[in-house]
C-alpha positions in Angstrom: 9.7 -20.9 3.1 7.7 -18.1 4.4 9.7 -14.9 5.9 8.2 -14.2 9.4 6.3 -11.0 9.2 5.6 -10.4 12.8 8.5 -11.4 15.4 6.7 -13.1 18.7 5.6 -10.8 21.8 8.2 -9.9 24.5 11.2 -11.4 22.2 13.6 -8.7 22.4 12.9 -5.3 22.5 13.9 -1.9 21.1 15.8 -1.9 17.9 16.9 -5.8 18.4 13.1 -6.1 17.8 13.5 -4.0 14.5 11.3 -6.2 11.4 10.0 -5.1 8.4 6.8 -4.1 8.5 5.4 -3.5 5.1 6.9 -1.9 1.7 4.6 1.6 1.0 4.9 4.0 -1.9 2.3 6.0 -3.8 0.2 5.2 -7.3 -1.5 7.5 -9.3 -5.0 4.7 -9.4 -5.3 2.6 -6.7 -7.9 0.6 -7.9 -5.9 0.0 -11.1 -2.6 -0.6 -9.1 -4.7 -3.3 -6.0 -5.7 -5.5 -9.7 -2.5 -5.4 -10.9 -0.6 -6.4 -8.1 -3.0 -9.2 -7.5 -3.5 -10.5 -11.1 0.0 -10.4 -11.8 2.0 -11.4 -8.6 -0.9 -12.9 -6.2 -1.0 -10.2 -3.7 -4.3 -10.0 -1.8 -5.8 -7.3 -0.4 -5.7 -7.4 3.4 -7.4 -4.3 3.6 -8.3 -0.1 2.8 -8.1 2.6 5.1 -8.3 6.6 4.8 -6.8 9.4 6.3 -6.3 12.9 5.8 -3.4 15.0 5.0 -3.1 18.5 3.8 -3.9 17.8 -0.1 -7.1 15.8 1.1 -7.6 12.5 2.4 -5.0 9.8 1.2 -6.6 6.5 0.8 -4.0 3.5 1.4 -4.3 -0.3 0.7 -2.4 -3.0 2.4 -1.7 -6.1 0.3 -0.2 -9.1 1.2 2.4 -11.9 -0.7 5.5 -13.2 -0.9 5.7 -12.8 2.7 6.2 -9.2 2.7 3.0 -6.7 2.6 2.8 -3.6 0.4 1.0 -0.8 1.3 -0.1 1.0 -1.8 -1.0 5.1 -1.6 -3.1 7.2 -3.3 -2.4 10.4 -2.6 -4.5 13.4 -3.9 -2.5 16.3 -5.6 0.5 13.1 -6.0 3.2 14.5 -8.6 5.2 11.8 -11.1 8.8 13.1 -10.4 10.1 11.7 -13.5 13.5 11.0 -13.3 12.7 8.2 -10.3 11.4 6.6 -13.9 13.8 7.0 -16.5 15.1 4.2 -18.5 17.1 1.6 -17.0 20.2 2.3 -15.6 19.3 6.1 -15.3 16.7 5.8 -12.8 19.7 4.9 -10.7 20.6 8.7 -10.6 18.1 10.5 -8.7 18.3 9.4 -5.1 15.6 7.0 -3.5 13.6 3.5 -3.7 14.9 1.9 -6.7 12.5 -1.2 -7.1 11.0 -3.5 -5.4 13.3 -6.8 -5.9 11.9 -10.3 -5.4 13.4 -14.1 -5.5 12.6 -17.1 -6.9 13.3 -20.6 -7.1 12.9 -21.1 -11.8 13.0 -17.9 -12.9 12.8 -19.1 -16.4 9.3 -20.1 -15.5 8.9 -17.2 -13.8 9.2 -14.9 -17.0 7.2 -17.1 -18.8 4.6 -16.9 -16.6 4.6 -13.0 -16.5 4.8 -13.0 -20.1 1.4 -15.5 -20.4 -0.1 -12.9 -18.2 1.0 -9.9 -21.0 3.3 -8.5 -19.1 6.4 -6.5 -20.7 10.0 -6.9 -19.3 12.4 -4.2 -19.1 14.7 -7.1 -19.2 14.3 -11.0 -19.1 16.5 -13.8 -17.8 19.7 -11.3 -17.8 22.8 -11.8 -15.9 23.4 -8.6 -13.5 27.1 -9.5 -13.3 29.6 -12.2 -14.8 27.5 -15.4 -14.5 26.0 -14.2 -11.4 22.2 -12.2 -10.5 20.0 -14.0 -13.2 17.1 -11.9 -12.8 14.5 -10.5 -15.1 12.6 -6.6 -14.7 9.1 -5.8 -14.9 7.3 -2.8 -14.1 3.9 -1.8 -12.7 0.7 -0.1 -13.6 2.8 3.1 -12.8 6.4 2.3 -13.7 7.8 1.0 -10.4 10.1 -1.2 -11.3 10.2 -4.9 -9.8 13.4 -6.8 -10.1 13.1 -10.9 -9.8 15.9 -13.1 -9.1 16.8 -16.5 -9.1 17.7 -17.5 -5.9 20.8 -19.6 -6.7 22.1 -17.1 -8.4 22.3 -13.9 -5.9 24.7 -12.9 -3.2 
């Protein structure tokens, strides 16, 4: 089932027309971070755009999957404030985004498949709580940390 990105024209309006529209935060190569994205969960580039701000011009790409689009930043002058990555559970601490948390319908073939692919897990296949929120955690080219459930197994 595909999550509706866009709601249809003139259905409600103000904040009962509230949707998200796309999931941004910054990385330090954007080039590096569009290939990863799409080699490793099927994101496509929709498109790149530039735009100036007082460090420069930031470039920004918008990818699409899993029904949600990301918009990836590259921002000149961008500082890595490292407690946002500290090892898991400490990056709870500092306040701000956390992760980027998905769902799924095996996660068992899930893993495997991220692991066929190279990728490293923080965690795999690990139960959040007492037989509940079976989820395994990967991170990207820069650390951001994507959480992916099982969807029978979440709140």
């Amino acid at each position: 089932m595909k999550i509706e990105i866009e709601q249809q024209a003139g259905a409600a309006e103000g904040l009962a027309s509230l949707s998200l529209y796309d999931v941004a935060f910054t990385v330090s190569d954007l080039n590096k971070a569009t290939n990863w994205y799409a080699s490793v969960l099927n994101f496509k580039l929709v498109k790149t755009s530039a735009f100036d701000i007082p460090t420069g011009q930031a470039t920004a790409a918008i990818m699409e999957g899993a029904g949600i689009r990301l918009e990836l930043l590259h921002i000149p002058g961008g500082k890595r404030i490292e407690a946002m990555f500290a090892p898991v559970p400490l990056h709870l601490i500092p306040i701000g985004n956390k992760a980027i948390v998905f769902q799924v319908e095996d996660l068992k073939k899930a893993s495997e498949e991220l692991a066929a692919k190279g990728i490293g897990f923080v965690w795999r296949e690990h139960y959040l709580t007492d037989g509940g929120m079976l989820c395994s955690m990967i991170e990207d080219v820069d650390g951001n940390k994507i959480n992916i459930f099982q969807r029978n197994t979440t709140v």
